[in-house]
N, C-alpha and C positions, 0 to 999 in steps of 0.2 A: 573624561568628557561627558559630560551630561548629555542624557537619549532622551529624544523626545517622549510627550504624554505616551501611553499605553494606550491605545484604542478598545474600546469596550469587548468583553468577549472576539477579541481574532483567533481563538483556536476551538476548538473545541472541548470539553471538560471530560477528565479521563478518571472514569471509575477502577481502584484496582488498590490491591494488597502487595506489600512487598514482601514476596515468597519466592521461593525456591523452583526452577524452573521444573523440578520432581513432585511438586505439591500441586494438586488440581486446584486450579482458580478458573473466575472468569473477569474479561479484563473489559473493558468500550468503552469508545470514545462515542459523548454524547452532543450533536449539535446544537446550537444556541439557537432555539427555537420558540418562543414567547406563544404563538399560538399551537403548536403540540401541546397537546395535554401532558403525555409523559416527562417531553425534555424540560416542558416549562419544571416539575414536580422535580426533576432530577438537577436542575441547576438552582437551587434556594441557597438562599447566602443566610447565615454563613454554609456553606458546605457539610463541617463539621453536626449539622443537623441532621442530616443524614443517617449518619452513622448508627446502627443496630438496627436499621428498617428493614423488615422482610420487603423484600421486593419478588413479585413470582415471573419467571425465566423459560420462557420457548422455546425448545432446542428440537431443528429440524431441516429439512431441506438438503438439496446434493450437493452445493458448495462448499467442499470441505476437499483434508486432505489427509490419506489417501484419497483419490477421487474415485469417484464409485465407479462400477462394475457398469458397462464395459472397460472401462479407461483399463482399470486396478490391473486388467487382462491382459494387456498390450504392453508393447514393448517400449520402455521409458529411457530415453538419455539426457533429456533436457529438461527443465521446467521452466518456465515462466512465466512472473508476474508483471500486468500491468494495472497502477492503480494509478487513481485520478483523483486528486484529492481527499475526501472524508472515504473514497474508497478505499483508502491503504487498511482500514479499520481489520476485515478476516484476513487479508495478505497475509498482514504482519506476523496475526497466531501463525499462520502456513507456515513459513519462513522460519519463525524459529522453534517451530514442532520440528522441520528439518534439520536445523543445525545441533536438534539433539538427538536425531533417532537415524535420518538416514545419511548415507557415503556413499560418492561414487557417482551421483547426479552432477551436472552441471546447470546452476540455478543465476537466471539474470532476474533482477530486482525494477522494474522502470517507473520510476516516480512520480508522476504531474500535478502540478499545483500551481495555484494562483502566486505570480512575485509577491511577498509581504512589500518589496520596497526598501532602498536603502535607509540602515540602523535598526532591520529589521531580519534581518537574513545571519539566522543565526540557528543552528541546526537544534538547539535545544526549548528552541519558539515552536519547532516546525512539527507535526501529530508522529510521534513514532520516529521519525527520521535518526536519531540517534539511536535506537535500538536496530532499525535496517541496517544501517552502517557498521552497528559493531558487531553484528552475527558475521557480516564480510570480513571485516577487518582482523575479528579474532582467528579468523580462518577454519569458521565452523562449517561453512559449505567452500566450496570453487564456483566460480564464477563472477558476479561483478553487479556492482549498482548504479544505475545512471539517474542523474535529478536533471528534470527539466521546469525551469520556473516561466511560468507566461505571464510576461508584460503588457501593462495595457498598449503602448504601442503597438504590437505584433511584434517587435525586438529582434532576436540575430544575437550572436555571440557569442561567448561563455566567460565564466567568470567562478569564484570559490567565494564559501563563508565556512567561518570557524566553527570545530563542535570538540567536544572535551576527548574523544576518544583516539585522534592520532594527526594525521597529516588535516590540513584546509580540504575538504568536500569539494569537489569542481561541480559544477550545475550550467545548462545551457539554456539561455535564453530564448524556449520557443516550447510548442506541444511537443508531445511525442506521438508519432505516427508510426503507422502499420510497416511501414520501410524499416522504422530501429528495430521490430520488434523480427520480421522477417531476417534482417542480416545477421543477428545472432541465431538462428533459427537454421540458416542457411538448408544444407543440404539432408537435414535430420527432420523433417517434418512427419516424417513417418515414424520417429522414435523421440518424440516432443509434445508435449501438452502447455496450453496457455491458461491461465487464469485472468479474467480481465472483471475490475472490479469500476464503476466508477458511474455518471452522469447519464442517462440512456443515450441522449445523441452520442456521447465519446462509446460508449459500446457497443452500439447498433453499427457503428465504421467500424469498430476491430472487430469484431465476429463477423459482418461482411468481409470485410478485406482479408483476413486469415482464410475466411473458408468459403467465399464464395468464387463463382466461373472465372471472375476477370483477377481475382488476388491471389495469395500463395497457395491455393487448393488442398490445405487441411484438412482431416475428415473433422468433421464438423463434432463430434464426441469427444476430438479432444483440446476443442474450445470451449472452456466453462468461462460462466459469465455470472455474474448478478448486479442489479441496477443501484444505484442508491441515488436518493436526492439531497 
């Protein structure tokens, strides 16, 4: 069955080497961005121009994982991430930094992104989404991943698309809210750290509602954030 045209840049363009999860690389996804300077420079067609260019790399900041001192101190059972589109970007290294070093955690994955749209929803379209899925599915951590696609209608439902690594992906038709993130959370917020990665309004609600008077009252250190646009 023939699929419609391809729409220009719908994903974002992903720099990386296919190496060995023991081999130190670095990986990003770059967004399609004509007035950045950088993205415009890192998306040149053909692609393959690229290749051999020193490019110089800034490596800094507490958004990482292990999570810094105080967190590292504290008593850890859960972990969780919540990314928002082009946010899945540091999750993802988190994620499968974990399912090669640590055991014993209980790790939820929560996904959110914009619906591509039927003939479009295909896990191998979507930034990373096959590589989330298969640190689960290979059964490199316990715990579980949920995709939520937002429709321009506001939508309701759920529904599955196909991706090469095992069973159809089930995904729900709506945001994900501070409520999915609290009910896996439940009674452990005192031995749980969040990671929220994604759009400032969607982060400015989850580190409110995680950790402020009226939401699940987190100590607020062990709600990391960083914003992306």
């Amino acid at each position: 069955m023939a699929r419609p045209p391809r729409p220009p840049h719908p994903h974002p363009r992903r720099l990386h080497h296919h190496l060995p999860p023991s081999t130190p690389h670095l990986e990003l996804a770059i967004q399609h961005s004509p007035q950045n300077p950088v993205a415009a420079f890192l998306w040149q067609h053909p692609a393959s121009s690229l290749l051999g260019t020193p490019i110089a790399v800034r490596v800094g900041g507490s958004f990482t994982w292990p999570p810094p001192p105080p967190v590292l101190e504290l008593k850890l059972r859960k972990v969780v991430f919540v990314a928002g589109g082009v946010g899945v970007n540091p999750l993802v290294s988190m994620l499968c930094s974990l399912g090669e070093r640590e055991r014993g955690l209980e790790v939820y994955f929560f996904y959110s992104m914009r619906d591509p749209g039927e003939g479009w929803r295909e896990a191998g379209r979507m930034l990373f989404l096959e590589r989330v899925a298969g640190v689960f599915e290979g059964g490199r951590v316990k715990g579980g991943l949920r995709l939520f696609l937002t429709p321009k209608d506001g939508g309701g439902g759920r529904g599955v698309l196909p991706w090469s690594g095992g069973e159809d992906l089930g995904f729900e038709k709506r945001r994900v809210t501070v409520g999915d993130v609290a009910e896996v959370i439940g009674g452990d917020k005192g031995a749980a750290v969040v990671y929220v990665c994604g759009v400032p309004q969607m982060t400015d609600e989850f580190v409110e509602g995680l950790t402020g008077d009226g939401g699940l009252g987190m100590e607020r250190e062990r709600v990391l954030f960083e914003k992306w646009w």
